[in-house]
PLY file of the C-alpha trace (Angstrom):
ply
format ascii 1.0
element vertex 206
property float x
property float y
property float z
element edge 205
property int vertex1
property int vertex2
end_header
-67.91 68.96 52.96
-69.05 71.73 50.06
-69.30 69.10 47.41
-70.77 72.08 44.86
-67.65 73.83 45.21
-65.47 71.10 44.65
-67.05 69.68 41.77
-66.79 73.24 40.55
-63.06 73.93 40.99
-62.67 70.30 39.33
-64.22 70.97 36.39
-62.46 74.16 36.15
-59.39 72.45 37.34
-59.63 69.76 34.81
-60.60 71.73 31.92
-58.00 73.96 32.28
-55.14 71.00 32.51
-56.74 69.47 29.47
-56.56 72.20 27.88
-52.97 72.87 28.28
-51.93 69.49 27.30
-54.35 69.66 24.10
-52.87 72.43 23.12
-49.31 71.34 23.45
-50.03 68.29 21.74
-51.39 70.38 18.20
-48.93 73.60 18.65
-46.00 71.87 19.70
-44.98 72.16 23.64
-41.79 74.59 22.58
-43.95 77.20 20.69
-46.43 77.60 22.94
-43.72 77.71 25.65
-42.41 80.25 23.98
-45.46 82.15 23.21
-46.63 82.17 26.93
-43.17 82.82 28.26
-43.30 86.17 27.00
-41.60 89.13 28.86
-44.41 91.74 30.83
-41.86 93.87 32.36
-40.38 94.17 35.75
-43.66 94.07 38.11
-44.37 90.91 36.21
-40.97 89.62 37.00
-41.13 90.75 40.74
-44.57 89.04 41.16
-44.17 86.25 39.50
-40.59 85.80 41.46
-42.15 85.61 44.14
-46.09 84.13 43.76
-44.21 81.42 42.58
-43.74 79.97 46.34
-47.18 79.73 46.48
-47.08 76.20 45.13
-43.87 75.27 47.37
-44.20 71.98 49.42
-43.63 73.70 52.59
-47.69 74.50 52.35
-48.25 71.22 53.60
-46.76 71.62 56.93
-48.95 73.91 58.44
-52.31 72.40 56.67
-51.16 69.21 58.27
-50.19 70.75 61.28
-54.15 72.71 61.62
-55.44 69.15 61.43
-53.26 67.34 63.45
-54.58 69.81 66.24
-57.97 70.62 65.44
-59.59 68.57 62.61
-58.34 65.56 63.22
-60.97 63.62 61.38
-60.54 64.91 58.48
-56.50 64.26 59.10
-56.80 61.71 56.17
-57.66 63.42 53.58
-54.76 65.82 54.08
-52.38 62.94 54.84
-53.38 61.44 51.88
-53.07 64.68 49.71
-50.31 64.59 50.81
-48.80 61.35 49.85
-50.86 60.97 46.78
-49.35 64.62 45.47
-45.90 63.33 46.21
-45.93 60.25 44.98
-47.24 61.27 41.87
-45.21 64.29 40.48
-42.21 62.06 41.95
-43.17 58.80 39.76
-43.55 61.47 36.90
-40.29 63.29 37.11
-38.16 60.15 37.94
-39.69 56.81 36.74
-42.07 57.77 33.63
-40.07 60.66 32.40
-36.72 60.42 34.24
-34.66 63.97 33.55
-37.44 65.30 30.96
-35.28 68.43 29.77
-37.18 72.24 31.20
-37.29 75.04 28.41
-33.82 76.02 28.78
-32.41 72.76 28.24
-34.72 72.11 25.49
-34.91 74.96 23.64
-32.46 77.47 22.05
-32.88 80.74 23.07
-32.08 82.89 19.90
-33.30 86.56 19.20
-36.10 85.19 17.12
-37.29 82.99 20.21
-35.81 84.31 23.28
-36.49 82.86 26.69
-37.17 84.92 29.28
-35.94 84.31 32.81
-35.82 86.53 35.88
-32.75 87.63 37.82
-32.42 85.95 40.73
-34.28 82.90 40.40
-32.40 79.32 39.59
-33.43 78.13 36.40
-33.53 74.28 36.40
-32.76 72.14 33.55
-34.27 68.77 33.97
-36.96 66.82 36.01
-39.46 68.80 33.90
-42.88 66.65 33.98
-44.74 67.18 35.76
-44.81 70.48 37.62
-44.53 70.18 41.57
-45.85 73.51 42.63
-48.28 73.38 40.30
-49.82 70.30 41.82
-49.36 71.47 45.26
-51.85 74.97 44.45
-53.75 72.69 42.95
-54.47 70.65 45.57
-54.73 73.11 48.23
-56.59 74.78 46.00
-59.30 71.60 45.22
-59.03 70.78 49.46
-60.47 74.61 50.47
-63.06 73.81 47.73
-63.59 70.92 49.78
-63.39 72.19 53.15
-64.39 75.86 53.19
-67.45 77.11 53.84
-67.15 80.25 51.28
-69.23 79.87 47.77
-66.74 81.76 45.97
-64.16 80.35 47.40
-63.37 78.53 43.91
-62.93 81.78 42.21
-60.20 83.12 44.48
-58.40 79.77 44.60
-58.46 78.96 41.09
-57.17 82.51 40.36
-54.55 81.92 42.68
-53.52 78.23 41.62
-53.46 79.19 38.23
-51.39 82.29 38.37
-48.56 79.76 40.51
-49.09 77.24 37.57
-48.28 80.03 35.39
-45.63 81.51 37.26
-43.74 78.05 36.38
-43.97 78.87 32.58
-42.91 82.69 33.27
-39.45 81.73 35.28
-39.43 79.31 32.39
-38.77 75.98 34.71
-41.85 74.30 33.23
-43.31 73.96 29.72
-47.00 74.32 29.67
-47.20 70.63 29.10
-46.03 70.16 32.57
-48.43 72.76 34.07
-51.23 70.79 32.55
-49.57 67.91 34.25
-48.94 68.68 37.73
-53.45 69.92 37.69
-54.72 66.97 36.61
-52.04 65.16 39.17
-53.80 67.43 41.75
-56.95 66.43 40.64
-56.35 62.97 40.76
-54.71 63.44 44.22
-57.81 65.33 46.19
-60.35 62.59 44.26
-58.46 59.37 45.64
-58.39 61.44 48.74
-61.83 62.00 49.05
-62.56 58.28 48.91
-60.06 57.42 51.40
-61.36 59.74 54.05
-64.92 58.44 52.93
-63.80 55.09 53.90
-62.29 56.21 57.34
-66.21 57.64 58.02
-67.73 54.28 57.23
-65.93 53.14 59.55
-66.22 55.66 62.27
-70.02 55.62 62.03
-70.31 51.82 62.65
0 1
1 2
2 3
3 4
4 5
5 6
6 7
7 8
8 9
9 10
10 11
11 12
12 13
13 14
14 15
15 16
16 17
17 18
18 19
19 20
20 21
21 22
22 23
23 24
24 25
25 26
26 27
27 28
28 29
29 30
30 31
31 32
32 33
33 34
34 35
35 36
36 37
37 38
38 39
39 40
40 41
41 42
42 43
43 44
44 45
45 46
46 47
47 48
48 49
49 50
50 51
51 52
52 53
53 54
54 55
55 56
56 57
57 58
58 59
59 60
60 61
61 62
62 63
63 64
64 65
65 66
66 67
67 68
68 69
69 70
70 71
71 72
72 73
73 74
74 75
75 76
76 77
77 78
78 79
79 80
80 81
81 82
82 83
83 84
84 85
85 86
86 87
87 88
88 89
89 90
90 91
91 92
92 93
93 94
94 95
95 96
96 97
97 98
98 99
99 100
100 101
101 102
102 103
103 104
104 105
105 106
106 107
107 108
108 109
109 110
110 111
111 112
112 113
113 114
114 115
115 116
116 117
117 118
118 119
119 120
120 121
121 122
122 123
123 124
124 125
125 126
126 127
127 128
128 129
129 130
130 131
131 132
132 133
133 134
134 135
135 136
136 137
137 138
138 139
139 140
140 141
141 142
142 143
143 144
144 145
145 146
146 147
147 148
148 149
149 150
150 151
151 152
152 153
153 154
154 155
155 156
156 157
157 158
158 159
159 160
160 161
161 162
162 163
163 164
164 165
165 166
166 167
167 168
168 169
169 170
170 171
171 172
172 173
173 174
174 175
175 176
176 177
177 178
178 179
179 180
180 181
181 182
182 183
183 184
184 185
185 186
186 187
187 188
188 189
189 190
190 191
191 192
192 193
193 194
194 195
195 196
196 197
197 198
198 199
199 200
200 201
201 202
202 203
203 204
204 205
């Protein structure tokens, strides 16, 4: 596994989340919501409608699917990835902050602070914290740290995960906050992973 990578994306990873949530906490989640939300035109829009899918669940299923067939001992760290990912943004968005309100249930849009959405894409209004597909790019993004071979891999994939997390704040269905949220979640899911599939080698190797 290319340890030097990961530790790199998490450090970037965690930074970043921090970060977010810092800054939330001393500007105030709306305004810099609203100051991030900010309309770039229509190739934003059609990007960003679309990049967004990069964090979507259905990832998983053909990662899980590679190593069902053809790294099977590494099967539990994705497994547990996974699980962990779930169960965490779940436990977020329905037992620790059950129907947090999204931006446009939150916030008023008014000329002085208008939201900006995109036609075409369904703008949620609760479940806000924390962000799903954020978590998920995260976490795929942490795993190829982990698994690839590439030394730049980390610059690629962090570009990539962050531009989904941001694409959440864009379509306005997350508040920063929440972006911050669902990385560190990610974090926290590929580290507990890591140990689990540690375990599994102990016991492999005896």
């Amino acid at each position: 596994m290319n340890l030097s990578a990961f530790r790199t994306g998490a450090t970037l990873s965690i930074s970043t989340g921090m970060i977010l949530i810092l800054f939330s906490f001393l500007g105030g989640k709306e305004d810099l919501f609203l100051l991030l939300n900010q309309n770039l035109g229509s190739s934003a829009d059609f990007f960003f409608k679309y990049f967004t899918h990069a964090g979507d669940g259905i990832f998983w299923v053909p990662v899980a699917l590679y190593f069902i067939f053809y790294k099977r001992k590494l099967l539990p760290l994705v497994l547990s990835a996974i699980i962990l990912s779930t169960l965490l943004v779940q436990t977020g968005k329905k037992i620790i902050y059950p129907n947090e309100a999204r931006p446009t249930a939150a916030i008023e849009s008014t000329l002085q602070n208008p939201i900006h959405t995109v036609k075409g894409v369904t703008v949620h209004s609760n479940n806000s914290f924390p962000s799903g597909h954020t978590t998920t790019a995260f976490s795929l993004f942490l795993l190829g740290c982990l698994l690839l071979p590439y030394t730049y891999f980390w610059l690629i994939g962090f570009t990539a995960a962050l531009l989904a997390g941001y694409s959440r704040i864009y379509l306005a269905q997350h508040f920063p906050l929440d972006v911050g949220g669902g990385i560190i979640c990610a974090y926290i899911t590929v580290f507990l992973s890591l140990q689990i599939q540690n375990l599994f080698n102990e016991r492999w190797n005896k």
